[in-house]
C-alpha positions as CSV (number, residue, x, y, z in Angstrom):
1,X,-3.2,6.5,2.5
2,X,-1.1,6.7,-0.5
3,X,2.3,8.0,-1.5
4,X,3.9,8.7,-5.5
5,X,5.6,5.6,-6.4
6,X,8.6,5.0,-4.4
7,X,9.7,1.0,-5.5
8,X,12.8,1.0,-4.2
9,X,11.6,2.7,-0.7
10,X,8.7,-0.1,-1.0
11,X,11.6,-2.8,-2.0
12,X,14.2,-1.9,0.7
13,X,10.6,-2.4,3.3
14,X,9.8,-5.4,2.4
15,X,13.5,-6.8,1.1
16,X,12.2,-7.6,-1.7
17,X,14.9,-8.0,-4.8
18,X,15.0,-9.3,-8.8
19,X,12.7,-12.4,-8.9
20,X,15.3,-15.3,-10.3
21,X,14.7,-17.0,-13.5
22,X,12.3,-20.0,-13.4
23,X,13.6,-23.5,-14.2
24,X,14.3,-26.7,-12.6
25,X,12.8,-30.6,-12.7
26,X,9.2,-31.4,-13.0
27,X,8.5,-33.0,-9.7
28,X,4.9,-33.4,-7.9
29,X,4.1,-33.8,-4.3
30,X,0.4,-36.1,-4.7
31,X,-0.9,-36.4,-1.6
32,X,1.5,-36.9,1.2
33,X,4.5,-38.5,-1.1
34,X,6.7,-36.9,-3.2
35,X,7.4,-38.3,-6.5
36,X,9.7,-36.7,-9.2
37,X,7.4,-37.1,-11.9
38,X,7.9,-39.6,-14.4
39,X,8.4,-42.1,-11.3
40,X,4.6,-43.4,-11.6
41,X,4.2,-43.2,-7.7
42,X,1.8,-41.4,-6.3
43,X,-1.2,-41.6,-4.0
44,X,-3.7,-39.0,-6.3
45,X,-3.9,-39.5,-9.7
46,X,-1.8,-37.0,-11.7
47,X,-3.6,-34.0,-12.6
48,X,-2.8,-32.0,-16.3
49,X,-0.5,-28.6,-15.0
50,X,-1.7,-25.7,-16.1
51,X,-0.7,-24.5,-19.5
52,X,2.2,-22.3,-19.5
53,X,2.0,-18.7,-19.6
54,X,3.4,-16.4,-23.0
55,X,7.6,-16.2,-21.8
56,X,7.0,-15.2,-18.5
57,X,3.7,-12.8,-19.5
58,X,0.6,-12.2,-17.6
59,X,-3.0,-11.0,-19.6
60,X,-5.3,-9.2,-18.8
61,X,-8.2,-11.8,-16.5
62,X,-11.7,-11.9,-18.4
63,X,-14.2,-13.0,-15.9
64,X,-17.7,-12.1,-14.8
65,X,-17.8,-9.1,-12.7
66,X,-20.9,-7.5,-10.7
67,X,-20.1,-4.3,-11.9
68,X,-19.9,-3.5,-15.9
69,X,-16.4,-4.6,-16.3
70,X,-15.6,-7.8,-17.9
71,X,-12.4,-7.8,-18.8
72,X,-9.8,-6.6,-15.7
73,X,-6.0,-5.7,-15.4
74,X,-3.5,-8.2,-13.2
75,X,-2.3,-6.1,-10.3
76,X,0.8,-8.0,-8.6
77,X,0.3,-6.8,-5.1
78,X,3.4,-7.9,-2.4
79,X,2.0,-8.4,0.6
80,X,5.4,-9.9,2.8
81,X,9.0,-10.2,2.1
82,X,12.1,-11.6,3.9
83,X,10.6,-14.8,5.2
84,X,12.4,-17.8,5.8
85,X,9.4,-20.1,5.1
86,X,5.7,-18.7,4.2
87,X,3.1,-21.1,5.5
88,X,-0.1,-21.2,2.6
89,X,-3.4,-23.7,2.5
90,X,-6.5,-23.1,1.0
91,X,-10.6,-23.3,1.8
92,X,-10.7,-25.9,-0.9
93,X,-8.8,-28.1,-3.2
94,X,-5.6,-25.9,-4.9
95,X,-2.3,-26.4,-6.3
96,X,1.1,-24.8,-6.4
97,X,3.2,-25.3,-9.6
98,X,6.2,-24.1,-11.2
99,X,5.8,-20.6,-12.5
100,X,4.7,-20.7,-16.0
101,X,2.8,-24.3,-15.3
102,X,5.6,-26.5,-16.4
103,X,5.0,-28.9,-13.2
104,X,2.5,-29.4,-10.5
105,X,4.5,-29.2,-7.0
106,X,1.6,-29.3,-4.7
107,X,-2.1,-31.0,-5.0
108,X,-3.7,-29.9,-1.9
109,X,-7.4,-30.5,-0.8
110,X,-7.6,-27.7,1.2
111,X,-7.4,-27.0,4.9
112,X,-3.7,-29.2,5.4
113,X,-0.9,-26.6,6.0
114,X,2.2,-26.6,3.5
115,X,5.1,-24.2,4.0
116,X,7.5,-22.8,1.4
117,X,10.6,-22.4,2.5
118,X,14.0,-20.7,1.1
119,X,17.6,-21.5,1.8
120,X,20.3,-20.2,0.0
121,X,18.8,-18.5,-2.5
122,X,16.4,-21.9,-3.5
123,X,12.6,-23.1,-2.6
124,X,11.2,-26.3,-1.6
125,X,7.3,-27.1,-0.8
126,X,7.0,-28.8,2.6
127,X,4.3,-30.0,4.7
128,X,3.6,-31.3,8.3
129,X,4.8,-34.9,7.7
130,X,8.1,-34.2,6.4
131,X,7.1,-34.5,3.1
132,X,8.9,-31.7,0.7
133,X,9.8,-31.3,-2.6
134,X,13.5,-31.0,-4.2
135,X,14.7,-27.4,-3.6
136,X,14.5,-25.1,-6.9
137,X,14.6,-21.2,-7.9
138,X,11.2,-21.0,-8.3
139,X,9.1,-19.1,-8.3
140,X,6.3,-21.0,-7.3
141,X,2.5,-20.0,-7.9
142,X,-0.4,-21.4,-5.7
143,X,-3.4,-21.6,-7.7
144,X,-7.1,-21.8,-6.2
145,X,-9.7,-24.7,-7.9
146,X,-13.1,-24.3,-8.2
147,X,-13.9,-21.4,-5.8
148,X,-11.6,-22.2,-3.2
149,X,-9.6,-19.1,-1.2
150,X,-5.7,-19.4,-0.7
151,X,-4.7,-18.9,2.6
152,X,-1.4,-17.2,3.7
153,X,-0.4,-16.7,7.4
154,X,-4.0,-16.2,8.9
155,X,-5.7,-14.3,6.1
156,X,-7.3,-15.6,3.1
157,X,-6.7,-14.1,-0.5
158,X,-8.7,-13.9,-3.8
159,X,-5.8,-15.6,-6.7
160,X,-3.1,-16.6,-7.3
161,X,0.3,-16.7,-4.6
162,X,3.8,-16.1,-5.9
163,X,6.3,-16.9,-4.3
164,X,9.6,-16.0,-4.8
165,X,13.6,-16.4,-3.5
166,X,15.2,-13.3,-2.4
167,X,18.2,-12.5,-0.8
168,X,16.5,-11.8,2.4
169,X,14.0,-14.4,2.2
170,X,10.9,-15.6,0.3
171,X,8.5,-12.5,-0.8
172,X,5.0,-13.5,-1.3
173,X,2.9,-11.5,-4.0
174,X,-0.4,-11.7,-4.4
175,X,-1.8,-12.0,-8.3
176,X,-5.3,-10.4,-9.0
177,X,-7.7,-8.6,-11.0
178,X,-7.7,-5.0,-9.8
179,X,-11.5,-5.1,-9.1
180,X,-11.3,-7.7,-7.0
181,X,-7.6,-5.9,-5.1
182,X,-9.8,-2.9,-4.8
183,X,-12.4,-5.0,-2.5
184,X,-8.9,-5.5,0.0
185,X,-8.2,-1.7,-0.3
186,X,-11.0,0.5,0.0
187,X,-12.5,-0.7,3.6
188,X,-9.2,-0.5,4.9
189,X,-8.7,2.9,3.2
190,X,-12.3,4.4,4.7
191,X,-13.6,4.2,7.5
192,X,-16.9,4.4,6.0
193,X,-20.1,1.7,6.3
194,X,-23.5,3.6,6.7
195,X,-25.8,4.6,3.7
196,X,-25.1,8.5,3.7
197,X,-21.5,7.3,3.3
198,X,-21.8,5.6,-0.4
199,X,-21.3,8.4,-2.3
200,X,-17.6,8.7,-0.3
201,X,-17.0,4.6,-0.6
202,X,-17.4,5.3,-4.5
203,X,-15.5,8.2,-5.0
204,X,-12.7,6.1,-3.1
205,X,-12.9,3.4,-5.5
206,X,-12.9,5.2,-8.3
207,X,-9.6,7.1,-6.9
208,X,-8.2,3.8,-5.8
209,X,-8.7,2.6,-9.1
210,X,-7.0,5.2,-10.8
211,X,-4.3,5.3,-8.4
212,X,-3.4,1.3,-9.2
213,X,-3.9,1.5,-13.3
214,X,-0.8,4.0,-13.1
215,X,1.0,1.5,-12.0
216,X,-0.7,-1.9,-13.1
217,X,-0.2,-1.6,-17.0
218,X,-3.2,-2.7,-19.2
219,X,-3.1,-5.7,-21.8
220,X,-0.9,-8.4,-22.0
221,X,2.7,-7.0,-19.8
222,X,5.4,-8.3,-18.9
223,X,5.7,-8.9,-14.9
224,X,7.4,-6.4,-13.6
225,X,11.3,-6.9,-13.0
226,X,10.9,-6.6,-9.0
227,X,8.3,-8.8,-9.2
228,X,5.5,-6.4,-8.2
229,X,3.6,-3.3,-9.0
230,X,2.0,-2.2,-5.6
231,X,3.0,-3.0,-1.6
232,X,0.2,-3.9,0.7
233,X,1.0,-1.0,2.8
234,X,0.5,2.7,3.4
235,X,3.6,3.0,1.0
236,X,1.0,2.5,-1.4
237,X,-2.5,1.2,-0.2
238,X,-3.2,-0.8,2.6
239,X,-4.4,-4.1,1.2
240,X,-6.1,-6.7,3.3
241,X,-7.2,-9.5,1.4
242,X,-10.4,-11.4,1.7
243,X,-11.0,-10.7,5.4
244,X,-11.1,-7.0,4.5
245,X,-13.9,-7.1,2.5
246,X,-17.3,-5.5,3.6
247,X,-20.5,-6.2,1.4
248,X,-21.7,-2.3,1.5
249,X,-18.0,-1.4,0.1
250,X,-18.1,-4.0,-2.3
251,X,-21.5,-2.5,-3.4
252,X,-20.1,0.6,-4.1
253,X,-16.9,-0.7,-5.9
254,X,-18.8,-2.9,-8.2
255,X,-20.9,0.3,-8.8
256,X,-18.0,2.2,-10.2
257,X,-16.3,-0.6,-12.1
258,X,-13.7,0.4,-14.3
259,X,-13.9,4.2,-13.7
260,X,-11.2,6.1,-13.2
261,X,-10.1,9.7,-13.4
262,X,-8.9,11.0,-16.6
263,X,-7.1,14.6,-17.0
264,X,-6.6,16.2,-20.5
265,X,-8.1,13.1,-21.8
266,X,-5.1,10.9,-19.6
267,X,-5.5,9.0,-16.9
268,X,-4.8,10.7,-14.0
269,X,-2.7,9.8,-10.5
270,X,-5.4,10.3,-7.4
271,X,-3.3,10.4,-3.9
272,X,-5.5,10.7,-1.0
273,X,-5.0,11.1,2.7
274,X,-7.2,10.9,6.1
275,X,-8.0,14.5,6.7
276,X,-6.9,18.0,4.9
277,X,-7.6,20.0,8.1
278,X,-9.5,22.3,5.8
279,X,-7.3,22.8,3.3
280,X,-5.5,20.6,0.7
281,X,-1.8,20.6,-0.4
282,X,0.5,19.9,-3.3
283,X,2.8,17.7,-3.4
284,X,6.0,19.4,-3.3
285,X,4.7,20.2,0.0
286,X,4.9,16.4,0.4
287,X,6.9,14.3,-1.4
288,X,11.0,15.2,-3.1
289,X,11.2,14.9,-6.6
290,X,7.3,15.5,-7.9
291,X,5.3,18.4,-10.1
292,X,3.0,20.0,-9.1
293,X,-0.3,18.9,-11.2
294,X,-2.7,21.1,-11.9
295,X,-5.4,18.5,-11.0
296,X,-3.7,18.1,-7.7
297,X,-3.9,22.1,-6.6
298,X,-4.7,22.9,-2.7
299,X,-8.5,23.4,-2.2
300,X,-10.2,24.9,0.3
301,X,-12.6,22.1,2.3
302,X,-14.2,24.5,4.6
303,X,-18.4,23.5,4.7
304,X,-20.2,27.5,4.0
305,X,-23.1,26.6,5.7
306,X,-21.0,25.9,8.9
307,X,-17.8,27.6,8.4
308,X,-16.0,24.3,9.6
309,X,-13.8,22.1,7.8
310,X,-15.5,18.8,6.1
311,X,-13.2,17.0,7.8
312,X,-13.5,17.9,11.4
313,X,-16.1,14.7,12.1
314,X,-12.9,13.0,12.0
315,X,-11.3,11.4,15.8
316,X,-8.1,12.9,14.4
317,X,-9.0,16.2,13.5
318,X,-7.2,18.1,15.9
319,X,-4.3,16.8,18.0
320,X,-1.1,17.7,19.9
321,X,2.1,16.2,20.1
322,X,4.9,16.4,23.2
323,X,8.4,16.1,22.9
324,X,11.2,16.3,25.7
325,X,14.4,17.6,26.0
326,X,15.8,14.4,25.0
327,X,13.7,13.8,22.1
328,X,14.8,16.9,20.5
329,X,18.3,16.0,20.8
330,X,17.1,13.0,18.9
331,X,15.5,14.4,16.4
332,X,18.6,16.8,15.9
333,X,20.3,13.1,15.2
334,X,18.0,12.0,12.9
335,X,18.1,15.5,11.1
336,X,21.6,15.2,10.8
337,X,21.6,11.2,9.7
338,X,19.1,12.5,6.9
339,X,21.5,15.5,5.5
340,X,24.8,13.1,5.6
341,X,26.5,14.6,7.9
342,X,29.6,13.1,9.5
343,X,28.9,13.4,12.7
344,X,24.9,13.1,13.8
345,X,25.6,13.2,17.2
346,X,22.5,14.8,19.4
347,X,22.8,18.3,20.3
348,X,21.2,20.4,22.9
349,X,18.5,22.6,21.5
350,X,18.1,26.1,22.3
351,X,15.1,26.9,20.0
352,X,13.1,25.9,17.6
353,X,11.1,28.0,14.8
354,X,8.9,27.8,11.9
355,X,10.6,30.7,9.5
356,X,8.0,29.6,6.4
357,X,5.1,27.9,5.5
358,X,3.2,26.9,2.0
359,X,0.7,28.3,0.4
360,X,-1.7,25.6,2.3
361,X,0.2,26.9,5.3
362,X,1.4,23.9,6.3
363,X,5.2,24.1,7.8
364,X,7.6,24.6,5.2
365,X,10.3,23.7,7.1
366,X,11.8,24.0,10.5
367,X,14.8,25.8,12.2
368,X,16.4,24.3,15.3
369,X,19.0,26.4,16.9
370,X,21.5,23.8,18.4
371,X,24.7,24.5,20.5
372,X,26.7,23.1,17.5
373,X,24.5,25.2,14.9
374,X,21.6,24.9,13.1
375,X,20.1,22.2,12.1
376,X,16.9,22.8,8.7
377,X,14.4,20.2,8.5
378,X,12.4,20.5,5.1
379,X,8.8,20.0,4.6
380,X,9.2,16.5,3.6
381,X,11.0,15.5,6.2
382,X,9.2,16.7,9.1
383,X,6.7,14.1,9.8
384,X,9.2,11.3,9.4
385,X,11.9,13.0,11.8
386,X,9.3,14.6,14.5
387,X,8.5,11.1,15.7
388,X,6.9,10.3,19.6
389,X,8.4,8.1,21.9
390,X,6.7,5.5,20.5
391,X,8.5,6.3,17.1
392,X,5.1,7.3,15.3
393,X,5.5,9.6,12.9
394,X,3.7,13.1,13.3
395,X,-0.1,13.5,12.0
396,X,0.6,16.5,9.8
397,X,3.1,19.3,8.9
398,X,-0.4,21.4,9.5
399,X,0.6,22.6,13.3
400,X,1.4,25.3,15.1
401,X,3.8,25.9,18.6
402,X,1.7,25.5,21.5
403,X,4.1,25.8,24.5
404,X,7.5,25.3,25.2
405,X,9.6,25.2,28.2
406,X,12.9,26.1,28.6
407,X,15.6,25.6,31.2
408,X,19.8,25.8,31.5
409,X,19.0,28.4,28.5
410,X,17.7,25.5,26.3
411,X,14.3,24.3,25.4
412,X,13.5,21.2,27.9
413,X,10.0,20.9,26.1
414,X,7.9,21.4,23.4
415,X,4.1,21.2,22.2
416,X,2.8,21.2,18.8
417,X,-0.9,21.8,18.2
418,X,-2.2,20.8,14.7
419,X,-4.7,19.7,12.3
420,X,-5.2,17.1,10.1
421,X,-3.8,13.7,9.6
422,X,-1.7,12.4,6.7
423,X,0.2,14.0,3.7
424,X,-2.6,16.2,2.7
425,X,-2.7,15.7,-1.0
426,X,-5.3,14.9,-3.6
427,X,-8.8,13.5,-1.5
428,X,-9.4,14.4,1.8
429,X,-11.1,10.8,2.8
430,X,-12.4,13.0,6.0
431,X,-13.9,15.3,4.0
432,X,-15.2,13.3,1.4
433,X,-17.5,11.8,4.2
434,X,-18.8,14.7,5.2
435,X,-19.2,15.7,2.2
436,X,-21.0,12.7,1.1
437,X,-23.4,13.2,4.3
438,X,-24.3,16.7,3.3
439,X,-25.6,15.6,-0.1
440,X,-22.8,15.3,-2.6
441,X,-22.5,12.5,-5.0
442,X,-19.3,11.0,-5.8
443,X,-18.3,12.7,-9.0
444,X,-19.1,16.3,-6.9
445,X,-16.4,14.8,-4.5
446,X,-14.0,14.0,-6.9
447,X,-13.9,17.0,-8.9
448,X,-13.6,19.1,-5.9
449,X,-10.5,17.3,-4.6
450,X,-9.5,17.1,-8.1
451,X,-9.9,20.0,-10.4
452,X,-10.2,19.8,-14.0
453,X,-10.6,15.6,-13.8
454,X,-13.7,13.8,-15.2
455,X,-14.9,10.3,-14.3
456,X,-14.2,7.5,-17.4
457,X,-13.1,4.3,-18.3
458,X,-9.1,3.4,-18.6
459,X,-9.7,0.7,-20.9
């Protein structure tokens, strides 16, 4: 599921702040000894670093690609933050070096576990014999050799590993083709495998795709000054490295290499959420702060021949969500916390009302009727401040009253009935598989979802 760029939302998640300027000693770590280089003492022969990179500057990777695309953009993709040590290791022989190649750190064979670790605003490489380098500001970048996977935590990545001193921490970014990101992205994104499903897998590349070239800039760029473009999470798209991948989604992303959706001859944004509920929304109906593009208008996604939404083959089609007397006083809290008020105490609740919806009629905001006053919760806010017990957000703002019960003159209970799940905007992924199961091809999907766009190339 995606949102509009948020970076400092995605920043304050993952305590991820400016990367620090790269310098520092040339010192290697050959084997299991640590030599400052220069010293002649090692147990590997020295190996040539990599040549540094332009000032800091990242191009554009040419490689050979399944799909028609040769040349790729770099997408910088952080995938944790606010670590005191990241543990990394590889399938086969890899390095870590300085940024910019100026010294090897790290010749590892693949398999031994190595940790970079951060105190006081500095890194070291460290491994399991108590071996470690001098600590520096970094960052560091582990490389893969010859076809070899990098490993951090338990999952295995395609490229390069950043790693970089914060003030929280060590953030690790993962540095990659965007084709190759995508293969991370769209299984995770839909739940889709079987062959009347392909059309759906490639209509959410291609809207993937589009998604991460607005914010992974083509040609030779400088790296972004917080150290990414994208967060491995629902703030932007869920991202899973290697272990994500799934050949018949691969198949369908190298299919669609290097398409993207273009609008009045631009390249156009392409949000997309779980399931619509039947009908699409806009995002001011979503998100603070946007416009409302004409590419991203609410559509109907109700099936003629059945008069049922697209989307309703989906397990979270329709739901219902409980909350007690004491979870309302919360989210009175909450509501009050988000507005700035000066005293977000809980209050007692005495009703609760929907005075307005959109034009997708979705809930355009909601009314409740405290003992201290009212308290308005806008559109945008609802989902994030209706949570459960568990603190889940709710599915959709697409929902109706279903019950309520009232006692001492205040409500003691409430039930919401609704539709959908997600923001709503852009594709429905719900809908795009049913869709894709009655017959349509991906570019029928994608023009439905959004108007006026046409499949092309970015680059």
């Amino acid at each position: 599921m995606t949102t509009p760029p948020r970076m400092a939302e995605g920043r304050r998640a993952l305590g991820l702040w400016r990367d620090p300027v790269a310098r520092g000693l040339p010192v290697m770590l050959a084997g299991a000894v640590v030599v400052a280089a220069g010293a002649g003492l090692a147990c590997a022969p020295r190996q040539a670093a990599v040549p540094p990179a332009a000032s800091g500057r990242e191009a554009a990777e040419t490689r050979e690609m399944p799909g028609r695309l040769a040349r790729d953009r770099v997408a910088m993709v952080a995938i944790a933050g606010r670590l005191t040590e990241a543990p990394v290791s590889a399938t086969g022989r890899w390095r870590i070096d300085e940024q910019g190649g100026r010294a090897a750190l790290v010749k590892g064979r693949g398999g031994e576990p190595w940790r970079v670790e951060q105190k006081n605003g500095l890194l070291r490489v460290a491994g399991e014999g108590g071996d470690a380098t001098p600590w520096r500001e970094g960052p560091f970048v582990a490389r893969p050799l010859d076809n070899a996977l990098l490993r951090y935590g338990n999952r295995r990545f395609r490229g390069a590993l950043v790693f970089t001193a914060t003030d929280s921490g060590v953030m690790v970014v993962n540095r990659l083709p965007v084709e190759e990101y995508l293969r991370g992205v769209v299984p995770l994104e839909m739940p889709a495998r079987g062959p009347m499903d392909r059309a759906a897998l490639e209509a959410q590349a291609i809207a993937a795709r589009s998604y991460t070239y607005r914010r992974v800039p083509s040609g030779v760029v400088n790296e972004p000054v917080v150290g990414f473009n994208l967060v491995a999470t629902v703030q932007n798209q869920v991202y899973g490295g290697v272990d994500a991948e799934h050949p018949v989604v691969n198949a369908a992303i190298d299919a669609t290499a290097g398409q993207v959706l273009r609008y009045n001859g631009l390249l156009a944004d392409a949000p997309y959420s779980a399931s619509c509920g039947g009908r699409t929304a806009v995002p001011s109906e979503a998100w603070r702060g946007v416009t409302d593009d004409s590419y991203l208008a609410s559509v109907d996604d109700v099936d003629p021949r059945t008069g049922r939404p697209y989307c309703d083959i989906s397990p979270r089609h329709q739901w219902q969500a409980e909350f007690d007397e004491a979870q309302l006083q919360d989210i009175v809290r909450r509501a009050l916390q988000v507005s700035g008020a000066r005293d977000p105490r809980p209050a007692a609740v005495q009703e609760f009302s929907v005075p307005a919806r959109s034009r997708s009629g979705r809930v355009a905001r909601v009314v409740l009727r405290t003992d201290r006053g009212d308290v308005t919760i806008a559109a945008r806010d609802i989902r994030a401040l209706l949570r459960d017990a568990r603190g889940a957000i709710l599915n959709s703002t697409y929902f109706s009253v279903d019950r309520e019960t009232r006692g001492r003159g205040r409500l003691a209970g409430l039930t919401l009935r609704g539709v959908g799940h997600g923001h709503g905007v852009g594709m429905c992924q719900w809908g795009a598989i049913g869709r894709s199961r009655a017959g349509a091809d991906a570019r029928a999907i994608l023009r439905h979802y959004y108007p006026g766009t046409v499949v092309g190339f970015a680059d």
